[in-house]
VEXMILUM-216502 format. One record per residue: residue number from 1; residue in one letter; x, y, z of N, C-alpha, C, CB in turn. Coordinates in pm, whole numbers, plus 32768, in hexadecimal, padded with zeros to 4 digits. Glycine has a CB too. Layout:
REM residues N
<NUM; "A"; <X; Y; Z>; <X; Y; Z>; <X; Y; Z>; <X; Y; Z>>
...
***
This chain:
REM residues 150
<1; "X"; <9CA8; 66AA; 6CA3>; <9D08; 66FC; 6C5C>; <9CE7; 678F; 6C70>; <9D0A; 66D8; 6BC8>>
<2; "X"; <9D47; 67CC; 6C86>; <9D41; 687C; 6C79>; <9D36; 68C0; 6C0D>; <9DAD; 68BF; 6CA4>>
<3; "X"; <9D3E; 6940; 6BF8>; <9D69; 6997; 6B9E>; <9DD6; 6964; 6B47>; <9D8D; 6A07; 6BDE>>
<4; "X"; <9DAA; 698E; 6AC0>; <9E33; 6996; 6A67>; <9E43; 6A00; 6A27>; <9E44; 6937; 6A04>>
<5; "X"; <9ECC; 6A2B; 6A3C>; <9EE9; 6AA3; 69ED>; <9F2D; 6AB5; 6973>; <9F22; 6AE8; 6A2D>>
<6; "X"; <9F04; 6B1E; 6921>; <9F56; 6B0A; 68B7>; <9F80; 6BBB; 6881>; <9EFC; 6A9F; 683E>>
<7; "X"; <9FCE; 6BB9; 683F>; <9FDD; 6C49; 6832>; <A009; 6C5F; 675A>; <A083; 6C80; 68C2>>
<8; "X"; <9FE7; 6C9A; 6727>; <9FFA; 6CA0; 6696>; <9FE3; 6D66; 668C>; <9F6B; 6C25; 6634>>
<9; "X"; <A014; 6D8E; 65F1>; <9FCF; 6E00; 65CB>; <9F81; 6E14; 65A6>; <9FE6; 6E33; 659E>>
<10; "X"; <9F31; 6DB1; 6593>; <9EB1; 6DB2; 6523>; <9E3E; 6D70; 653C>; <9ED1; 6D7A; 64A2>>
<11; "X"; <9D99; 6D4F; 658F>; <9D49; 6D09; 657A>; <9CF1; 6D2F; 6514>; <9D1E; 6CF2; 65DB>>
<12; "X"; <9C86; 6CB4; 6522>; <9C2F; 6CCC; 64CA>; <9BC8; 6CA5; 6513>; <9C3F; 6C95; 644E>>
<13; "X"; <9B39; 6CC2; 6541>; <9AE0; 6C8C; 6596>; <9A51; 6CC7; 656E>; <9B0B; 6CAA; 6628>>
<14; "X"; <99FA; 6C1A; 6597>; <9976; 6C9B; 65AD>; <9947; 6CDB; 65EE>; <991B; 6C97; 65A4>>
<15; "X"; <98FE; 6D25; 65EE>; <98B8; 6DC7; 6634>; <9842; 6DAB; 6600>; <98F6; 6E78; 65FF>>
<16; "X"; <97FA; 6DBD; 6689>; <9747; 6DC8; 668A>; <971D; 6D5E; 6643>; <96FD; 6E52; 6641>>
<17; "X"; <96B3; 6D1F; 668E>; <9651; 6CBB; 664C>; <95D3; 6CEA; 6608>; <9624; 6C5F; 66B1>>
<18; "X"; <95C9; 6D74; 6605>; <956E; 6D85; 657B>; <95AB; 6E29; 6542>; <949C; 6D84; 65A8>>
<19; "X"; <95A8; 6DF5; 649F>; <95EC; 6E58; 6447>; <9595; 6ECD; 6476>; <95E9; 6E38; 639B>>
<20; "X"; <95CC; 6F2C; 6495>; <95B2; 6FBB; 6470>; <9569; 6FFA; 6424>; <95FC; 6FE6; 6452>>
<21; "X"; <94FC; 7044; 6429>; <94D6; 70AC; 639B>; <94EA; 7129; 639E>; <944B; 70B4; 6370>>
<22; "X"; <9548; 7161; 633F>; <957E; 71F0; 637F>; <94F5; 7251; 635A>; <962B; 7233; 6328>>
<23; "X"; <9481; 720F; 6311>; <9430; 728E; 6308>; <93DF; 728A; 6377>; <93DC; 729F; 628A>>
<24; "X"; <93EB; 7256; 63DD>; <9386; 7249; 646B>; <937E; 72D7; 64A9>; <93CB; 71D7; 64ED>>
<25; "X"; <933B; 72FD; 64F5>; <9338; 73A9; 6500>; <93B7; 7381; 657D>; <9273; 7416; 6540>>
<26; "X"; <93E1; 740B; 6595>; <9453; 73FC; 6629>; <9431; 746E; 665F>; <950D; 73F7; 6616>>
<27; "X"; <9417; 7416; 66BB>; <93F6; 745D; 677F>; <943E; 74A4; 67BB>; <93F4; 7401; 67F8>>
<28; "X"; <9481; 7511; 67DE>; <94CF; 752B; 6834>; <94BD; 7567; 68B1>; <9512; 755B; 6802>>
<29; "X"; <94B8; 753F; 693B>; <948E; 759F; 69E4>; <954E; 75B0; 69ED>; <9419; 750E; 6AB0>>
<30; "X"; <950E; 764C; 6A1A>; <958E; 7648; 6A72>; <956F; 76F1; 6AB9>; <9641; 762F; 6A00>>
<31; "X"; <95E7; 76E3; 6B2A>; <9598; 775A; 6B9F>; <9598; 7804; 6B64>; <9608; 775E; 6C50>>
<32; "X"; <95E3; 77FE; 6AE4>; <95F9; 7895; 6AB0>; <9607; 7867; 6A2F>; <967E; 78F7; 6AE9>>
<33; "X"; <9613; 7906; 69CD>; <9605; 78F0; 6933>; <9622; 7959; 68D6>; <9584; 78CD; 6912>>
<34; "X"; <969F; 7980; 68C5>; <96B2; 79E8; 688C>; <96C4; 79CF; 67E7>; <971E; 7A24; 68D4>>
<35; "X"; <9697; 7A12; 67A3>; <966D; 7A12; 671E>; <9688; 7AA0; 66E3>; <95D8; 79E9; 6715>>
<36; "X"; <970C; 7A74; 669C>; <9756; 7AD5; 6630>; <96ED; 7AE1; 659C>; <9805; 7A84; 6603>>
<37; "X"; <96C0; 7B72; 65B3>; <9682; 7B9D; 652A>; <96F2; 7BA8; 648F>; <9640; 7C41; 6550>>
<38; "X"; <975E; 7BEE; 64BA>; <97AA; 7BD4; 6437>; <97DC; 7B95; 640F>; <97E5; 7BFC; 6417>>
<39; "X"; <97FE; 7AF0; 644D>; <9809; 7A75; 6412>; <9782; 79EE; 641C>; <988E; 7A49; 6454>>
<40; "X"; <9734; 7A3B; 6456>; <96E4; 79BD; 6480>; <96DF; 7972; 64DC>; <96EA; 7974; 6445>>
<41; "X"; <976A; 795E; 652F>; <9773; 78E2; 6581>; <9720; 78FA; 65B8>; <97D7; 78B8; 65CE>>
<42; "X"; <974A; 787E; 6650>; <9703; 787F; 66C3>; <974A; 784D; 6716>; <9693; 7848; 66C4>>
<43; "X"; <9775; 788D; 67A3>; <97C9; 782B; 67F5>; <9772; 7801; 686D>; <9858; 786E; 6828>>
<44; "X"; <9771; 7789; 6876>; <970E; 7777; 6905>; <9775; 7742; 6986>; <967F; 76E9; 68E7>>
<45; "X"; <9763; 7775; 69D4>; <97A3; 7755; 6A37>; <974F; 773D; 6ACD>; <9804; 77B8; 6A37>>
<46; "X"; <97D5; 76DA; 6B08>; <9791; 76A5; 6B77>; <973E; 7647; 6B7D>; <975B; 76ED; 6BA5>>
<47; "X"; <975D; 75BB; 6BA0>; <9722; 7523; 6BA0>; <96D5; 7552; 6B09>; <96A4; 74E7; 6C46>>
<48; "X"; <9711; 7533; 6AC8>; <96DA; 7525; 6A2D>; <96CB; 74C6; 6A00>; <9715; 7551; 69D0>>
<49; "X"; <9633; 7491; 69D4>; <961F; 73FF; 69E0>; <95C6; 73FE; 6932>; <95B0; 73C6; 6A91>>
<50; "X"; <95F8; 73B7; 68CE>; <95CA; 73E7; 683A>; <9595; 7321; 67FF>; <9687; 7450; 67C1>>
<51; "X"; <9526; 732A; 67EB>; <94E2; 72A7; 67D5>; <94C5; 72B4; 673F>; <9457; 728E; 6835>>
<52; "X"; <94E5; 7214; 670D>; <94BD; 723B; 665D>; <948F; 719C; 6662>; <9560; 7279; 65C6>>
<53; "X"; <9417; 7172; 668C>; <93F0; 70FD; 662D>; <9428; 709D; 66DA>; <9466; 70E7; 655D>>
<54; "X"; <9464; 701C; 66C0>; <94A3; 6FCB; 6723>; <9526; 7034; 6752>; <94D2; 6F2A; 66DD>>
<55; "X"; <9559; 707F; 6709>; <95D8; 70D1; 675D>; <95DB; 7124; 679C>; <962A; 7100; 672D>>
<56; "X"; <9631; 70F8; 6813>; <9636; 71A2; 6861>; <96B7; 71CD; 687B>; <95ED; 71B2; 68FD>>
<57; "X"; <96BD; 724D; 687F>; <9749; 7268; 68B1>; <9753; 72AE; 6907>; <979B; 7295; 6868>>
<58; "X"; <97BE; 72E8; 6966>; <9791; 7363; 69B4>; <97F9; 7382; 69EF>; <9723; 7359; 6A13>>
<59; "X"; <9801; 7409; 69F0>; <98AE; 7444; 6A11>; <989F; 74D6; 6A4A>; <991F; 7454; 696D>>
<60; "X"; <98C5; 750D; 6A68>; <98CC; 7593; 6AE8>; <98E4; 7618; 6A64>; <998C; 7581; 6B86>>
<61; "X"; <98F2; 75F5; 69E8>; <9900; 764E; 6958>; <98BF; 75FD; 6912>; <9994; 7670; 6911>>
<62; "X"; <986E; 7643; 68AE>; <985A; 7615; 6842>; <9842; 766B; 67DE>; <9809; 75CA; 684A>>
<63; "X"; <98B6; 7692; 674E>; <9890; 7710; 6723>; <9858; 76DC; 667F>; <991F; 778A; 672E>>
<64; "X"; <97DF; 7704; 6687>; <977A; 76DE; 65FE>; <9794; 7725; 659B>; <96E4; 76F0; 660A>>
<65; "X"; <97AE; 76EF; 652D>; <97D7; 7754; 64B8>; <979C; 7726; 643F>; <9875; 7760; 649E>>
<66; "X"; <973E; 777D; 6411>; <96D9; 7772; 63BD>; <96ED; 7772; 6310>; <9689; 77DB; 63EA>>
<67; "X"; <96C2; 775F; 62A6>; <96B9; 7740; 622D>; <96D8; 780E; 6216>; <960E; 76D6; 61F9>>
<68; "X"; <9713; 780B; 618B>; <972E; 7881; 6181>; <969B; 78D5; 6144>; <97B2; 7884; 6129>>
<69; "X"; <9638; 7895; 614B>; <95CE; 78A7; 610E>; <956C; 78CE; 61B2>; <95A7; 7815; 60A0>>
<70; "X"; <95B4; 78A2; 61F9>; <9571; 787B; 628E>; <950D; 7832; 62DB>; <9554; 78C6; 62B2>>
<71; "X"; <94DF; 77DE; 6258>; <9456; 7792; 623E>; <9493; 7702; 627F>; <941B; 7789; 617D>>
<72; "X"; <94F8; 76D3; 629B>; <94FE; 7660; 62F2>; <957D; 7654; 6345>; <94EF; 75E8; 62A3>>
<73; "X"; <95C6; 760A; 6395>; <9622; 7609; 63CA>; <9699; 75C4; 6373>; <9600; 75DC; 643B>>
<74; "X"; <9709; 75DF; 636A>; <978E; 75CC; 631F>; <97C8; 7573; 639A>; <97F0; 766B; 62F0>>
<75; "X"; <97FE; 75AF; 640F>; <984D; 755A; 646C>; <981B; 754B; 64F2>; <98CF; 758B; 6479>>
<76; "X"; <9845; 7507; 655E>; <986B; 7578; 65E9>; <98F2; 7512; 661C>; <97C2; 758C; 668C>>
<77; "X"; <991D; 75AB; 666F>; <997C; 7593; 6685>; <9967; 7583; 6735>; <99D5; 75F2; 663E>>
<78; "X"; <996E; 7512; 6769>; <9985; 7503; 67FA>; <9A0E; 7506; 6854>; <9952; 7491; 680F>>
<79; "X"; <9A1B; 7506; 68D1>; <9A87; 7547; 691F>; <9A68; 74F9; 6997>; <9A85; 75EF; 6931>>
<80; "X"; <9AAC; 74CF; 69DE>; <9AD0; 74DC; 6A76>; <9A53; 7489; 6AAC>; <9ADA; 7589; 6AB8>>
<81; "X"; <9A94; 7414; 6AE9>; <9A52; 73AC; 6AE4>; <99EA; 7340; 6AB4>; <9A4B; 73BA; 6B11>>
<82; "X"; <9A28; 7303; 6A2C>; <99DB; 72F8; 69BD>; <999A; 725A; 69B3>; <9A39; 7322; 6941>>
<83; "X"; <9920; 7249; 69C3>; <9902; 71D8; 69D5>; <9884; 71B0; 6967>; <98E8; 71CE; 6A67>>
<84; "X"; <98AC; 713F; 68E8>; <9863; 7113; 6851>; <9847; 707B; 68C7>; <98ED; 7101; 6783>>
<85; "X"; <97BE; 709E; 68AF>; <9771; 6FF4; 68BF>; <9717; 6FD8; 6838>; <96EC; 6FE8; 695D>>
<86; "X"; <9738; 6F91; 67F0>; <96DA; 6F35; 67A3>; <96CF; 6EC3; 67B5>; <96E7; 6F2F; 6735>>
<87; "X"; <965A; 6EB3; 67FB>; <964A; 6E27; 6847>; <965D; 6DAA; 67E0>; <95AB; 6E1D; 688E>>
<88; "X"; <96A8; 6D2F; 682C>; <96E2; 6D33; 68A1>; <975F; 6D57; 68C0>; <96D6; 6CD7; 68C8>>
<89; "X"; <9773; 6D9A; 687B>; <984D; 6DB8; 6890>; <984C; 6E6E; 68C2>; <98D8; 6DA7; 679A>>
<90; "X"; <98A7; 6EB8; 68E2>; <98A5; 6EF2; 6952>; <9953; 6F18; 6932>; <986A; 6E8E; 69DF>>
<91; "X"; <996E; 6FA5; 68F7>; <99E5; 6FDF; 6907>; <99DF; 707C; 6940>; <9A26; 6FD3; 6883>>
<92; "X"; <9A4D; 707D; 6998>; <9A8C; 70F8; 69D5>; <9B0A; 716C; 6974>; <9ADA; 70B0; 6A5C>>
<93; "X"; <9B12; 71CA; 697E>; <9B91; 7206; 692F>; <9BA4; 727C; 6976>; <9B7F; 7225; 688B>>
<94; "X"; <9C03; 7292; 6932>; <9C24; 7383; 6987>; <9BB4; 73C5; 690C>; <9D40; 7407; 694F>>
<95; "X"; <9BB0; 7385; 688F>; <9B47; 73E0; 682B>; <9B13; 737F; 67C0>; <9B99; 746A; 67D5>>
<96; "X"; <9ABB; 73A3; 6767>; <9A6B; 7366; 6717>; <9A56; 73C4; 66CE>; <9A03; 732A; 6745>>
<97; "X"; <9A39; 7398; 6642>; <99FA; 7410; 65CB>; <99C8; 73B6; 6591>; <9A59; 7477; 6563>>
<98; "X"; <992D; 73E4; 655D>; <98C2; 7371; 6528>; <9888; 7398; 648B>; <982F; 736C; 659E>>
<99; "X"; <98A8; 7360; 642E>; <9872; 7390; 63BE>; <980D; 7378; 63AE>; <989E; 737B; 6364>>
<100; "X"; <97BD; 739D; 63B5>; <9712; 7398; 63A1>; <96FE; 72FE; 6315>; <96C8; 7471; 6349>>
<101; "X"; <971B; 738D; 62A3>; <96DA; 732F; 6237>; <971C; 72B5; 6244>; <96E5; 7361; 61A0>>
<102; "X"; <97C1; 7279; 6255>; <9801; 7219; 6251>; <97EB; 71B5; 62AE>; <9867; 723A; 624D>>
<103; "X"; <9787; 71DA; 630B>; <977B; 7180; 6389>; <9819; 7170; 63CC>; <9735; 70DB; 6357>>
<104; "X"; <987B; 71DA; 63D3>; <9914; 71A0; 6402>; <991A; 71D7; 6459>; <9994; 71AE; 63BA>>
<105; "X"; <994C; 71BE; 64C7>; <997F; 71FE; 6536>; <9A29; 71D9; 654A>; <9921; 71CF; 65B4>>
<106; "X"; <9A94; 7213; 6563>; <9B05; 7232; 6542>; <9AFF; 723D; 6613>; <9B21; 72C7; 64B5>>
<107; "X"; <9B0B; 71F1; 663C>; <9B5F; 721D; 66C6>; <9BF5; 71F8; 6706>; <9B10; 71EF; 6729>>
<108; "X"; <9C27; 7268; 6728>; <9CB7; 7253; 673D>; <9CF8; 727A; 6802>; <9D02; 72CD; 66B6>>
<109; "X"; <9D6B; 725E; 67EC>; <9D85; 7272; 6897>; <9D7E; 71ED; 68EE>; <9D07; 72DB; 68DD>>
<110; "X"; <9D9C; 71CA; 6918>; <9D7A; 7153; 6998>; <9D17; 710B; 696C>; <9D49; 7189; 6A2E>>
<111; "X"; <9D01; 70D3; 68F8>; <9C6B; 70C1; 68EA>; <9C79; 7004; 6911>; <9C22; 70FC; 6826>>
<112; "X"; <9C09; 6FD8; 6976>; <9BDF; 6F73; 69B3>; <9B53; 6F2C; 6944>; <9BB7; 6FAD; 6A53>>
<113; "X"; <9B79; 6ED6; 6922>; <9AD7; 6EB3; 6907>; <9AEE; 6E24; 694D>; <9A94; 6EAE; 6846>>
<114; "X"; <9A74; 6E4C; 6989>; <9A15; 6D8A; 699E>; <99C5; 6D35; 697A>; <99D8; 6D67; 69EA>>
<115; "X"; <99F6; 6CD6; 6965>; <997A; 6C77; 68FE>; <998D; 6BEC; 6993>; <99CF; 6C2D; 6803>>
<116; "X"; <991E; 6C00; 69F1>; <995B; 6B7E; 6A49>; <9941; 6B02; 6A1C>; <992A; 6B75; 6AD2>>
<117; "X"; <99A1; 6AE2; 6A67>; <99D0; 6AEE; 6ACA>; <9A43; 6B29; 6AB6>; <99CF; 6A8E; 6B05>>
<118; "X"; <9A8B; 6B59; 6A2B>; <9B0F; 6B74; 69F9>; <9B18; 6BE5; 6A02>; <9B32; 6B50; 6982>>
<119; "X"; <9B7F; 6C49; 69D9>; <9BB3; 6CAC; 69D6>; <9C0F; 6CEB; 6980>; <9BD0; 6CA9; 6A25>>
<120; "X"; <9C05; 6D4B; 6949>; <9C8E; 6D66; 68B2>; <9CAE; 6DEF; 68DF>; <9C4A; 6D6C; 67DC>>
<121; "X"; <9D3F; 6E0D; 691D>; <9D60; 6E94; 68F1>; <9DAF; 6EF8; 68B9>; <9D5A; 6EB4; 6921>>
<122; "X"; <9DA8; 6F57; 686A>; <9E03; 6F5E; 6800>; <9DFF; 7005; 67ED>; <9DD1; 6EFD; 6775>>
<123; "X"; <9E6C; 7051; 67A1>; <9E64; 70DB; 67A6>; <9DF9; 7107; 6755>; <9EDB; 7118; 6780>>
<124; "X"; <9DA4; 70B2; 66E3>; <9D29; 710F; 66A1>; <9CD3; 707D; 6694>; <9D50; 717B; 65EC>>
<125; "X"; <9C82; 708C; 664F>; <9C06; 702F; 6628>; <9BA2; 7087; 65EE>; <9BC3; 6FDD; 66A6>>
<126; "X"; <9B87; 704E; 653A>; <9B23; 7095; 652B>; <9ACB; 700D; 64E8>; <9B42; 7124; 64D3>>
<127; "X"; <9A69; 7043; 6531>; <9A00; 6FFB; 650B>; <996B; 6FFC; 64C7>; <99F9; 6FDA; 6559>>
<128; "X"; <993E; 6FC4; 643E>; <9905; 6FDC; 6408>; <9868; 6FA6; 642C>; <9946; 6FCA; 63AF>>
<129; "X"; <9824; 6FD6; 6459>; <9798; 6FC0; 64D1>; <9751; 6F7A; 6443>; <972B; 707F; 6531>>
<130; "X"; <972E; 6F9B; 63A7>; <9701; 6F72; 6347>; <9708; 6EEE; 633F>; <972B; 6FA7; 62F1>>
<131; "X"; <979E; 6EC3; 6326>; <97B3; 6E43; 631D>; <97C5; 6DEC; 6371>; <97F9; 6E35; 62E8>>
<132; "X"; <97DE; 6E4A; 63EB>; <97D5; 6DD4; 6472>; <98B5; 6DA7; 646F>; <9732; 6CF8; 6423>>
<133; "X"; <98E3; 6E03; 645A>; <995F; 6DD2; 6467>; <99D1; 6E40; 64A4>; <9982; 6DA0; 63DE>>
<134; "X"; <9A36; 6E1D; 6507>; <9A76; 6E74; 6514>; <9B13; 6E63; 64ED>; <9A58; 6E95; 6587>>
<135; "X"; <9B76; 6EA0; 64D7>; <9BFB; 6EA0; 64B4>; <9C43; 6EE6; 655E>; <9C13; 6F0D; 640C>>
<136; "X"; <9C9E; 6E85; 65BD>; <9CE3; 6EC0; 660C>; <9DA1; 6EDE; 65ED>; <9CBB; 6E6E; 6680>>
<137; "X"; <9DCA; 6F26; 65D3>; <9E3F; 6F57; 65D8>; <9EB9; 6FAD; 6643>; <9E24; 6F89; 6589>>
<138; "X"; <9F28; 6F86; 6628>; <9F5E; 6FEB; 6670>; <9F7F; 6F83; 6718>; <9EDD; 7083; 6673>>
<139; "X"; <9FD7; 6F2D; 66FF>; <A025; 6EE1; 6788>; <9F96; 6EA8; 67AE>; <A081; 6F58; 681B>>
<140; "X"; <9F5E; 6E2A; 6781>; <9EC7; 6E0B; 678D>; <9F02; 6D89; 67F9>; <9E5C; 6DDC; 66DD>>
<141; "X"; <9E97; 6D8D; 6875>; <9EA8; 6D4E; 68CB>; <9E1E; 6CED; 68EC>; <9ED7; 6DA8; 6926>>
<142; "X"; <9E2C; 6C71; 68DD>; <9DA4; 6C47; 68D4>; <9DA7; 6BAC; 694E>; <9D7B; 6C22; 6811>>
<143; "X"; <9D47; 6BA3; 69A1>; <9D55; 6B80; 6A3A>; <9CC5; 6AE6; 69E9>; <9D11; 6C39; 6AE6>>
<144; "X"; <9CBF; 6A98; 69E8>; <9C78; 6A22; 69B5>; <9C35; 69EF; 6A28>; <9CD2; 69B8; 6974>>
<145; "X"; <9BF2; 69E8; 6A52>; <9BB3; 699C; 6AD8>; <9B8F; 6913; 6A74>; <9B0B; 69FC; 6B38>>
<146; "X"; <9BCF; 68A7; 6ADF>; <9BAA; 680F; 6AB9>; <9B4F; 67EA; 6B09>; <9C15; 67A8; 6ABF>>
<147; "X"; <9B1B; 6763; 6AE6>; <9AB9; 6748; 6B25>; <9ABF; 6736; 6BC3>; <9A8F; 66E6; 6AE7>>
<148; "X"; <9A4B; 674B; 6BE8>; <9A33; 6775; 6C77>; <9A4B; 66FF; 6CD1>; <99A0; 67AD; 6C8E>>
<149; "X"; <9A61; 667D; 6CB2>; <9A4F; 662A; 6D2A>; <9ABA; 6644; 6D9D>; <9A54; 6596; 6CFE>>
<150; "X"; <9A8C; 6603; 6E10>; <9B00; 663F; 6E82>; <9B1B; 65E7; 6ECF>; <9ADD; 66B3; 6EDE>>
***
């Protein structure tokens, strides 16, 4: 048997095989780093690759925006080619914005996720790395791989 497709507005799925801890420290490399004194941010740009615990993400923007106190990070906001792995599942988008304390990441645009052998894709997905769950919305297209015999 092949692929089955199905198409709805709404999934519900899991994300990542181990919950998240949003207080894990976060890593960020990337090839430049400009850092606004009168708001705090930080935009890193260029193969921007940001690790927290089992997650990584990494996108060509990533603009960090800090606690109004400046003592921890509030969001970031990623851009342009956006790729959330929490192993083992694996989504693409045009952007992502990650709430720190909430463990949520909110990604929207083209967004692809893979859980294989399957596939779901839909205009947003946000997914909560804490609980291990994601919500796909927005013309959700979801591709089922059956079993493999041939």
């Amino acid at each position: 048997m092949g692929p089955v497709s199905a198409i709805a507005q709404e999934a519900q799925v899991a994300f990542g095989s181990v919950k998240a801890d949003p207080s894990l420290p976060v890593e960020v490399t990337s090839e430049s780093l400009n850092v606004n004194q009168e708001d705090g941010s930080a935009e890193f740009l260029g193969n921007v690759i940001v690790i927290q615990g089992e997650m990584r993400l990494s996108a060509e923007r990533v603009l960090v925006i800090y606690s109004q106190d400046r003592s921890s990070i509030e969001r970031m906001e990623a851009t342009e080619n956006v790729v959330l792995v929490s192993p083992p599942d694996a989504a693409e988008g045009d952007q992502a914005e990650y709430t720190i304390d909430t463990g949520v990441i909110v990604m929207k645009g083209n967004v692809l996720l893979t859980q294989e052998p399957s596939t779901i894709s839909g205009d947003q997905m946000v997914a909560n790395l804490t609980s291990g769950t994601a919500t796909m919305t927005g013309r959700v297209k979801t591709i089922l791989q059956q079993g493999g015999g041939n």
